[in-house]
N, C-alpha and C positions, 0 to 999 in steps of 0.2 A: 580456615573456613572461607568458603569464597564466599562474595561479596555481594550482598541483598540487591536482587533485580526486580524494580517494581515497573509495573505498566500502570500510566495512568490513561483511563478510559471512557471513555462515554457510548453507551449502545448505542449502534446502527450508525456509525462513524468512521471514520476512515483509519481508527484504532483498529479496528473489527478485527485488519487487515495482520496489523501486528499481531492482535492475539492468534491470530490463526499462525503467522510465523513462529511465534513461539511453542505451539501445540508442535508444529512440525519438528520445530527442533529439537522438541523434548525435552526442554529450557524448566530448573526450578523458576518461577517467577511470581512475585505477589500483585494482585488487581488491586486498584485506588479508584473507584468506580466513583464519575461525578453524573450528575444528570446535567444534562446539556440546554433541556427544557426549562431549568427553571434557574439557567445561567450559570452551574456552579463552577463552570469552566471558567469564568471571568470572575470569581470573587480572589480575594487577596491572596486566598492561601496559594492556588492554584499559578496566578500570576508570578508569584516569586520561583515558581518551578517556571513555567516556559512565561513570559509579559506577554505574549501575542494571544494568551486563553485558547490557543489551540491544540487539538488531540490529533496524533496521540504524542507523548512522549516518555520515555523512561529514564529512572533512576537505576544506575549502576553504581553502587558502593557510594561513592564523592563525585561521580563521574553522571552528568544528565544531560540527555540528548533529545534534543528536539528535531522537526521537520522529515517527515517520514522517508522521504530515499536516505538521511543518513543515518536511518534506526534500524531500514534496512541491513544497509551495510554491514553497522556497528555489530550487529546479532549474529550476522550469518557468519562474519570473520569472527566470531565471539566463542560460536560454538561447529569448530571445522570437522568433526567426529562427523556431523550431518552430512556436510560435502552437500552443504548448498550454496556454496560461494566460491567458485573456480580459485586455485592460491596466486599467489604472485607466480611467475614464471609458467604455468598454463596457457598456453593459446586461448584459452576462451576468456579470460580475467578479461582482455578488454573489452569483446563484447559486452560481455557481462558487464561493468563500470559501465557500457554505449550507454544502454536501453534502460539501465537504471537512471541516469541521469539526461536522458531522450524524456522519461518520463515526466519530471518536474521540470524541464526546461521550453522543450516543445509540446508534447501532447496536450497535460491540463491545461495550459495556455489558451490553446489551440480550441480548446472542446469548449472552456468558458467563453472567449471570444464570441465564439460561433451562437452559444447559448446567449449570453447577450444579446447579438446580433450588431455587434462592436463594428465600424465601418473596418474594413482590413487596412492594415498598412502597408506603406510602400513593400515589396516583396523583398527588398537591396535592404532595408531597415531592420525587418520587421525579424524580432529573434528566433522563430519558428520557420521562417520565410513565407510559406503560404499554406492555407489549412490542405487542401486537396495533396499535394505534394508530400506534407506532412504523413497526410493519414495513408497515402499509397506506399510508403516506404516500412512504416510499419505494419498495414496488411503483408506485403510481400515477405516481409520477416516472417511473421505470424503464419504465413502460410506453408512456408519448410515445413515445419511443426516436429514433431507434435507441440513443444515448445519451444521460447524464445531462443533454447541457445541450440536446438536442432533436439537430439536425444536426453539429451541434459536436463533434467526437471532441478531448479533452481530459487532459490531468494525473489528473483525474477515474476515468475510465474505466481507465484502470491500475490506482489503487486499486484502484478497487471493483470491475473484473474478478477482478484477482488473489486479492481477498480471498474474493469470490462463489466462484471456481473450488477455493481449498481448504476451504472450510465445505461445501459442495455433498460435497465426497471423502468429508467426515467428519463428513455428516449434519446439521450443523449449523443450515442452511437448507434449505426444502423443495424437489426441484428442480421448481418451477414451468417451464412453456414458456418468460417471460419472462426469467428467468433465464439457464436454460439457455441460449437463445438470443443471451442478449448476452454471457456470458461465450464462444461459441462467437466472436462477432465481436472480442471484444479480445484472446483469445487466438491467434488467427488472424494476427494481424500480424506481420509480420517480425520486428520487434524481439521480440514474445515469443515465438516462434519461437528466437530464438537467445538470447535470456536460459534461455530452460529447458533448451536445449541445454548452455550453457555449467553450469548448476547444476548439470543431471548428470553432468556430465565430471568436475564438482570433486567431487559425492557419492561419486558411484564411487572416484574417486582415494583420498579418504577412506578409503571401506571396505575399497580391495583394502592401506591400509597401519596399518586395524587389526590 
């Protein structure tokens, strides 16, 4: 028997993002749904799963994985039948490895900074180098398209849909066409389709038993 895959989650979270990967990958997997509003992500139990209280993260069998590029990872090489994760010895693997870890290294960086309104640092320092430079290297990716890794819809494009689709709500990024446009196409897929479905049923649930 394979080995119990739990997601633990909080709606309208950057788990969202997981569960919509796992819809795609047609993953058995069981929800451990915390309400984020009213802290449950920081009481104890939760803490002994990830100490940082943050979502999302999953339990594989003995095996739990925190910090979202590597749950990405973890999932997509988990379940390769999808062929949403280029294999080793593929041309695209490295891409693929780039822009996932492009992701949590320079872009969120990059985007919180700016949100802040953080003074920038030296450009020679600064581990993004500089936001404008930054953001032009991934439009230009992005605009190959139709996705990240050219025709390849990928592990990728979940991310960075889902991430694009809530920065875009909350201004965070400008809604460029290209944007706009492809998070139109990763949102559009079945799976996240019924991932946002299922968040709202549990936000709701939520709220009607505040």
């Amino acid at each position: 028997m394979a080995p119990q895959l739990t997601l633990y989650h909080c709606p309208h979270s950057r788990s969202t993002g997981v569960l919509t990967l796992l819809e795609e990958l047609h993953a058995p997997y069981a929800l451990h749904v915390m309400n984020m509003r009213k802290g449950e992500n920081r009481e104890a139990a939760y803490l002994a799963v990830n100490p940082m209280g943050k979502v999302p993260a999953i339990r594989h069998g003995d095996a739990v994985v925190t910090e979202q590029v590597a749950i990405y990872l973890y999932l997509a090489d988990l379940f390769p039948d999808a062929k949403l994760a280029p294999p080793l010895g593929d041309p695209l693997r490295g891409p693929y490895l780039r822009w996932m870890a492009f992701y949590g290294s320079c872009f969120e960086p990059a985007i919180v900074d700016q949100w802040m309104k953080n003074k920038p640092a030296d450009k020679q320092a600064c581990h993004y180098g500089d936001f404008d430079t930054m953001f032009a290297t991934l439009i230009e990716q992005l605009s190959k398209g139709p996705y990240l890794l050219g025709e390849q819809f990928s592990a990728l494009d979940i991310l960075w849909g889902t991430a694009f689709g809530w920065m875009m709500m909350f201004g965070l990024v400008p809604k460029l066409p290209v944007i706009e446009q492809y998070v139109a196409r990763v949102q559009g897929r079945p799976s996240a389709v019924a991932a946002n479905e299922k968040d709202a049923a549990l936000a709701a649930e939520q709220a009607a038993a505040a």
